[in-house]
KOLSEDO-64182 format. One record per residue: chain; x, y, z of N, C-alpha, C, O, CB in turn; residue number from 0; residue in one letter. Coordinates in pm, whole numbers, m for minus. Last residue first. Glycine has a CB too. Layout:
# KOLSEDO-64182
   marlo       nu       nv       nw      cau      cav      caw       cu       cv       cw       ou       ov       ow      cbu      cbv      cbw   vexza   vodo
       A        X        Y        Z        X        Y        Z        X        Y        Z        X        Y        Z        X        Y        Z     NUM      a
...
This chain:
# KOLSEDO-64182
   marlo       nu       nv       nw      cau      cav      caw       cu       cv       cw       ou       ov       ow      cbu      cbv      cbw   vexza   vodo
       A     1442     7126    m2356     1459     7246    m2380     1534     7359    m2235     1553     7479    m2254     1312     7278    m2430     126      x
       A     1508     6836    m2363     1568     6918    m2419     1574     7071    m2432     1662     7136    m2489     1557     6880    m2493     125      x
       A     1332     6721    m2207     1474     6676    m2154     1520     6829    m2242     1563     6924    m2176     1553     6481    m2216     124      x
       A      962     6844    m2132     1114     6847    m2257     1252     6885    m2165     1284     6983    m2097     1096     7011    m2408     123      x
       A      883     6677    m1861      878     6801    m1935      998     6734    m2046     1075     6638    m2048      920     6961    m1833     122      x
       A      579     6541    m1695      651     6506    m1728      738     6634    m1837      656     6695    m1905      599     6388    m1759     121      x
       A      507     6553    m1306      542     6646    m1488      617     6545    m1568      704     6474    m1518      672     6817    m1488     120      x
       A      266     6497    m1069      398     6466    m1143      355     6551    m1284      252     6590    m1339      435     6276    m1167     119      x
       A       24     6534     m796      125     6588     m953      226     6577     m999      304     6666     m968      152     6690     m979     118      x
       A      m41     6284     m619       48     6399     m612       62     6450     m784      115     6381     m872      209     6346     m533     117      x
       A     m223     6133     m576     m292     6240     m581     m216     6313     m595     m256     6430     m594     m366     6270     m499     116      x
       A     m150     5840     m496     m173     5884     m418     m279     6082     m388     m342     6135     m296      m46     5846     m391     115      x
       A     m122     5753     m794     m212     5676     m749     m218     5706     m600     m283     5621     m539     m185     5539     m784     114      x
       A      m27     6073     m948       28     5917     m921     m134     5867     m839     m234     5939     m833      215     5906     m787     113      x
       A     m129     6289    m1216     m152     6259    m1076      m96     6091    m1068     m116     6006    m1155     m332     6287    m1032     112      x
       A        7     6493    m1454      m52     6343    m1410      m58     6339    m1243       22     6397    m1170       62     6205    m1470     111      x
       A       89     6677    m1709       94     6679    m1596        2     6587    m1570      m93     6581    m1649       87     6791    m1545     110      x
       A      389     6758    m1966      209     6727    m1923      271     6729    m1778      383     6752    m1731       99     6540    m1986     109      x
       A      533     7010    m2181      503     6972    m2036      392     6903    m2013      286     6962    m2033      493     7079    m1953     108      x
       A      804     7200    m2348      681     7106    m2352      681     7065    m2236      784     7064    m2169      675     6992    m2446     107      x
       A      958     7557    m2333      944     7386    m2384      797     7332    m2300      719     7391    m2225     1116     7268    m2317     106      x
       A     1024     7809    m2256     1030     7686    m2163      988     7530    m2216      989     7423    m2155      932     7722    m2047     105      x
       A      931     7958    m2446     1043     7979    m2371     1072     7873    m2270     1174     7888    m2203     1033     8101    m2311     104      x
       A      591     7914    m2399      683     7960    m2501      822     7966    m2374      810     7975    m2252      623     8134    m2594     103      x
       A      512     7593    m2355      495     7737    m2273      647     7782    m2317      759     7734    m2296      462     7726    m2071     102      x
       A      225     7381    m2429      391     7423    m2474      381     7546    m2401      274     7604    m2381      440     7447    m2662     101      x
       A      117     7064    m2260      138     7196    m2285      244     7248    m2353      351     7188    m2353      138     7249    m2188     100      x
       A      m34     6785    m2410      106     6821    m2372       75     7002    m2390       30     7059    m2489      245     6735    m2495      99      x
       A     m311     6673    m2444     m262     6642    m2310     m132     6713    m2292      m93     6718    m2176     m245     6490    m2285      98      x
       A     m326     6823    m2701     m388     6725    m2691     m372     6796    m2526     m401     6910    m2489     m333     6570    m2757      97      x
       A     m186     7091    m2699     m201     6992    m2844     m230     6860    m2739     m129     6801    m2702      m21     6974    m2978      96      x
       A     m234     7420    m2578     m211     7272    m2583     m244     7203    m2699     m317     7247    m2787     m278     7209    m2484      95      x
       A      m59     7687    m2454     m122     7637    m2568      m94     7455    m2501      m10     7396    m2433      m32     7701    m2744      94      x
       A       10     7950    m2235       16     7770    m2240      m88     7723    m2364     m208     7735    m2340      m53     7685    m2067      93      x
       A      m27     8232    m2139       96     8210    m2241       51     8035    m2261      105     8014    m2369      291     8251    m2158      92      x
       A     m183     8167    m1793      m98     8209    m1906        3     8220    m1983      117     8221    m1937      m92     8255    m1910      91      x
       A     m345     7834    m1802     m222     7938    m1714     m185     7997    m1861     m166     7946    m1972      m53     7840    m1605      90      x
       A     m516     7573    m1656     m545     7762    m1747     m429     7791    m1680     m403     7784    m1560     m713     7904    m1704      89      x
       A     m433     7266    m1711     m459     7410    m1648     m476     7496    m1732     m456     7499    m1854     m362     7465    m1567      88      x
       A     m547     6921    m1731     m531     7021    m1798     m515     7149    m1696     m584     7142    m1595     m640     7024    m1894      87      x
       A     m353     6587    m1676     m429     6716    m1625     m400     6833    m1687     m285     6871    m1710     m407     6744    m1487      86      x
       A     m421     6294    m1784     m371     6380    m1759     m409     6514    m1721     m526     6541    m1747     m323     6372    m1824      85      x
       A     m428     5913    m1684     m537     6051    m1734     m459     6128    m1690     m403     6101    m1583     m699     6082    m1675      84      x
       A     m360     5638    m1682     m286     5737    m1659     m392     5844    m1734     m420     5827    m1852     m129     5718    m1714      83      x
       A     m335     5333    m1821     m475     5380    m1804     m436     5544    m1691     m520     5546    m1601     m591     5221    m1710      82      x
       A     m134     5261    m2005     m156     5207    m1860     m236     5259    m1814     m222     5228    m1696      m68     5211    m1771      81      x
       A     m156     5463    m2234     m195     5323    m2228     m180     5244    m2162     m198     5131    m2208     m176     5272    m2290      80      x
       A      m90     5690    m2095     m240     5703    m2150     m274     5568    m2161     m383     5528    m2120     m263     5782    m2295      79      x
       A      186     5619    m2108      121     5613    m1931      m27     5613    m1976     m102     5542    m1908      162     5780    m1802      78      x
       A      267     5657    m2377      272     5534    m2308      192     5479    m2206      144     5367    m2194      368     5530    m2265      77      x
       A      178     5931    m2429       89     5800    m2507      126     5601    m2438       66     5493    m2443      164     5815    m2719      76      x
       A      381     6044    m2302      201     6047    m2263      153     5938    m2305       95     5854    m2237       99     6165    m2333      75      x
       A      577     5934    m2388      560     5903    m2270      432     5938    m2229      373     5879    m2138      651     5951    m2199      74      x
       A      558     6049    m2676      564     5922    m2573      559     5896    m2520      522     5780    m2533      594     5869    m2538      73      x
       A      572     6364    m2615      484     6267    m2668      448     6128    m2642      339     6090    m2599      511     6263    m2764      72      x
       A      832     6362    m2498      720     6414    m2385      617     6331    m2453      566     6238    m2390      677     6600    m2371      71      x
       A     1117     6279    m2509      979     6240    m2606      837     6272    m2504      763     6188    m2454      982     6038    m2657      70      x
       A     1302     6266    m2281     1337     6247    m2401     1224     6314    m2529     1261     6385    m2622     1359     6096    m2401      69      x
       A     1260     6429    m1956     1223     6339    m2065     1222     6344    m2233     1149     6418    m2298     1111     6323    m2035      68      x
       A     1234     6494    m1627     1227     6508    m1763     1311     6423    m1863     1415     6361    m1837     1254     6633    m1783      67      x
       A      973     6477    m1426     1032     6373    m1488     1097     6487    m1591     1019     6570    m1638      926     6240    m1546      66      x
       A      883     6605    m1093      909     6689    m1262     1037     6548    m1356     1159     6542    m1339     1041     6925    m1222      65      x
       A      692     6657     m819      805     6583     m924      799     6619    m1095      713     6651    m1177      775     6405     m914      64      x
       A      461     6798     m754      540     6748     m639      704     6680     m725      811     6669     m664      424     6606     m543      63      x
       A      315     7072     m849      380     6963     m907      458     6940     m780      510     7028     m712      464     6989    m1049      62      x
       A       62     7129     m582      163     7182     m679      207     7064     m751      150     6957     m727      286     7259     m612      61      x
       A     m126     7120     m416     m162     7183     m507     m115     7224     m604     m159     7300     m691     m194     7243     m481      60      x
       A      m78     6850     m167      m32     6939     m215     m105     7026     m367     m146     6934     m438       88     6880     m222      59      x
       A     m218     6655      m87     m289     6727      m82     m202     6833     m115     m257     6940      m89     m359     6721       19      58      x
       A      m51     6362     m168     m202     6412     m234     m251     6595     m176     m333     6649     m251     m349     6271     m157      57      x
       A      m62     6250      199      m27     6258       52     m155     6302      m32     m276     6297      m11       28     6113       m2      56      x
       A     m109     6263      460     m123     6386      413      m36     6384      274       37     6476      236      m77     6491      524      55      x
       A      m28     5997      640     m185     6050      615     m196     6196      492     m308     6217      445     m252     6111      796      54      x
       A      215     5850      447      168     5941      584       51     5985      513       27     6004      394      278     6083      650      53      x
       A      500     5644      376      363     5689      386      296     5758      469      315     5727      586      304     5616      383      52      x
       A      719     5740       58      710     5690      246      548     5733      252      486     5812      180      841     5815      399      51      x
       A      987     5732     m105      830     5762     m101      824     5711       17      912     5645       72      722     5699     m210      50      x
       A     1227     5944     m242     1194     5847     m143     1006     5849     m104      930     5943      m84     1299     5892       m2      49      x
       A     1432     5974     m531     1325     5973     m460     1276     5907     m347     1285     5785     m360     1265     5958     m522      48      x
       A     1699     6042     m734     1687     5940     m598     1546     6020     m538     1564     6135     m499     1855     5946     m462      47      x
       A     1813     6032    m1085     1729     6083     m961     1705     5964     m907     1693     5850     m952     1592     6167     m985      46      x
       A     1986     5939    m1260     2079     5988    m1178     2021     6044    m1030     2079     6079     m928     2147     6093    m1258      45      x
       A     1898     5739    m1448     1967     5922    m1522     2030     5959    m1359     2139     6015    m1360     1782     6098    m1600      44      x
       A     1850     5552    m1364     1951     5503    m1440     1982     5678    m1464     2092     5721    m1497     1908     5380    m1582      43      x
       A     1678     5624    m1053     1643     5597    m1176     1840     5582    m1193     1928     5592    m1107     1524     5736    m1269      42      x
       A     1584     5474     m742     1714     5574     m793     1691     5521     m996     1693     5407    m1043     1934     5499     m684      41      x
       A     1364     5483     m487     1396     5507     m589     1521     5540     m621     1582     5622     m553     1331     5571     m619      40      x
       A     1304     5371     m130     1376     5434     m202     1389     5406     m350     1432     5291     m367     1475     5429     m146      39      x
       A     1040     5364       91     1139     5306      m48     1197     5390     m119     1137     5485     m170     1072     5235     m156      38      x
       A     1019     5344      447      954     5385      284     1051     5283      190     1107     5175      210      985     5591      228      37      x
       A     1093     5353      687     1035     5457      657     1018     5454      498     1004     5558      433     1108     5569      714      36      x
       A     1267     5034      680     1099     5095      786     1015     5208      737      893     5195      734     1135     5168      954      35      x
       A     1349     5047      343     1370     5069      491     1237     5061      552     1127     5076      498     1441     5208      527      34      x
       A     1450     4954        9     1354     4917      128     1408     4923      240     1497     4845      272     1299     4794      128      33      x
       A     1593     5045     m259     1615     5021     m160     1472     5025      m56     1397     5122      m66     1722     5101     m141      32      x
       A     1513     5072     m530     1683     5018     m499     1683     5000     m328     1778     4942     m276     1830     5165     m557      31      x
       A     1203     4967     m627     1275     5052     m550     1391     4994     m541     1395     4871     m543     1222     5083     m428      30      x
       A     1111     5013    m1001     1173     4913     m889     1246     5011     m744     1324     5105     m760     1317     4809     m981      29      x
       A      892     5133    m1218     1009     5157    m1184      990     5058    m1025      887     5041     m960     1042     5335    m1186      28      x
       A      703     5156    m1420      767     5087    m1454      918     5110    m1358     1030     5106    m1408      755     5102    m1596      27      x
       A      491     5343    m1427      571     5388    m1426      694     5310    m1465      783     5365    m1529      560     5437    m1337      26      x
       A      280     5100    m1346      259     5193    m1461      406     5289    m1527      425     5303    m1648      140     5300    m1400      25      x
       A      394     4936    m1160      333     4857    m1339      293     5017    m1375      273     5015    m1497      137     4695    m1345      24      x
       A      553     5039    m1000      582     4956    m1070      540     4912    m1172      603     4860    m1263      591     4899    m1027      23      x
       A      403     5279     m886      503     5324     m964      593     5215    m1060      669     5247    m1152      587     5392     m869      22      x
       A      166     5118     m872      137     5267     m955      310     5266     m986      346     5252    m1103       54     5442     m835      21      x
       A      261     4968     m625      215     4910     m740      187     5004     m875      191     4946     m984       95     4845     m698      20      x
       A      345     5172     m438      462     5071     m465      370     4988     m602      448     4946     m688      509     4951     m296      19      x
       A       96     5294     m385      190     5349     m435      267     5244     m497      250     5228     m618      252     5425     m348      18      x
       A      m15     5054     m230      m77     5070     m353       16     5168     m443       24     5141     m563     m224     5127     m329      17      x
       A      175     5038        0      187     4934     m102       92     4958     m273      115     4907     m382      127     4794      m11      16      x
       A      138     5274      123      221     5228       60      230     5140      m63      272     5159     m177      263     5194      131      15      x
       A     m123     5530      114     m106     5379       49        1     5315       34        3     5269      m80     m144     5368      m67      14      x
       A      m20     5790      100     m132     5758      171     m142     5607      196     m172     5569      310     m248     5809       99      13      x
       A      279     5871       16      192     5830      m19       95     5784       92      153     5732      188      231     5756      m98      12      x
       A      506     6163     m104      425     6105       m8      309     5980      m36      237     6010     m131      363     6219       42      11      x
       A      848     6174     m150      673     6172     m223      606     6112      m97      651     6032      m15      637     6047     m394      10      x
       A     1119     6380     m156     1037     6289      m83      892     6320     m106      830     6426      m94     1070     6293       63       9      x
       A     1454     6407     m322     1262     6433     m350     1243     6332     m257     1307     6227     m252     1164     6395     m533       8      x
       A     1730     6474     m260     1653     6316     m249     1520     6425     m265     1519     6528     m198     1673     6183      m63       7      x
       A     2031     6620     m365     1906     6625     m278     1821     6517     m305     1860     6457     m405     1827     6748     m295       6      x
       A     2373     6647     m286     2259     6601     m358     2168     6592     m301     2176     6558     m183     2262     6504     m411       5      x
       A     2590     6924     m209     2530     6806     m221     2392     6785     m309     2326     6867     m374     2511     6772      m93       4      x
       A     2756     7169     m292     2830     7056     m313     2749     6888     m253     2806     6778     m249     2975     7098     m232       3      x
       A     2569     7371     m182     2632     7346     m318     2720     7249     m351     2762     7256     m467     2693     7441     m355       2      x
       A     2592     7341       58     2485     7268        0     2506     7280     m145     2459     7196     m222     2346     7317       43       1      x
       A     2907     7231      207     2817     7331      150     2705     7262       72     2716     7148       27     2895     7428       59       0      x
C-alpha cells in the first residue's frame, strides 16, 4: 500500500553539473548516490531527492521542494550569504519581515529559486 511507502522528490535540472555545484557550495549538500539518470540526495533528517537533467527544469510555477527547518531566520541569512536572493508573493493573509513570510496558522516561510529556476521553501520545522 502506498501508505506504507516512501516517496523520493524528483528536481529537475537543465544543467547537471551546474545543479550539482548550487546544491554543493550553496546548499551544502553531497549526493549519496550517482547513476546514468542523475543523483541522488539523502539528507541526515530522513529526505531522498533525485535530481536528473532534462530540458524542462525551472518551468514549474510552484514550490517544487519545501526544506523544513529549525531557524527559518538562519537559514535565510545563511543562503543570503552564498549570494541566494529570495522571492517575494502577494498572497492573502502573508505579512513579511524582511525575506520570511508569516501565514497566520501555518508558521514561517521563504522562498528561493535553485540555480535551475525551481522554487524551494524553506518553512518553520516547528509549526
Amino acid at each position: 500500500m502506498l501508505t506504507d511507502s516512501l516517496v523520493t522528490a524528483n528536481v529537475p535540472a537543465a544543467d547537471l553539473e551546474r545543479a550539482r555545484g548550487f546544491y554543493a557550495d550553496v546548499l551544502g549538500l553531497t549526493p549519496a548516490e550517482e547513476n546514468p539518470g542523475g543523483l541522488v540526495y539523502t539528507t541526515s533528517g530522513g529526505t531522498t531527492f533525485f535530481l536528473y537533467q532534462t530540458e524542462y527544469a525551472g518551468q514549474a510555477g510552484h514550490t517544487i521542494a519545501q526544506w523544513h527547518v529549525k531557524d527559518v531566520d538562519a537559514e535565510v541569512e545563511d543562503l543570503k550569504a552564498k549570494g541566494v536572493s529570495f522571492e517575494h508573493y502577494d498572497m492573502p493573509g502573508v505579512t513579511w519581515d524582511g525575506d520570511v513570510a508569516t501565514m497566520e496558522g501555518m508558521g514561517r516561510a521563504a522562498w528561493f529559486k535553485d540555480s535551475e529556476g525551481n522554487i524551494m521553501c524553506l518553512d518553520d520545522a516547528n509549526a
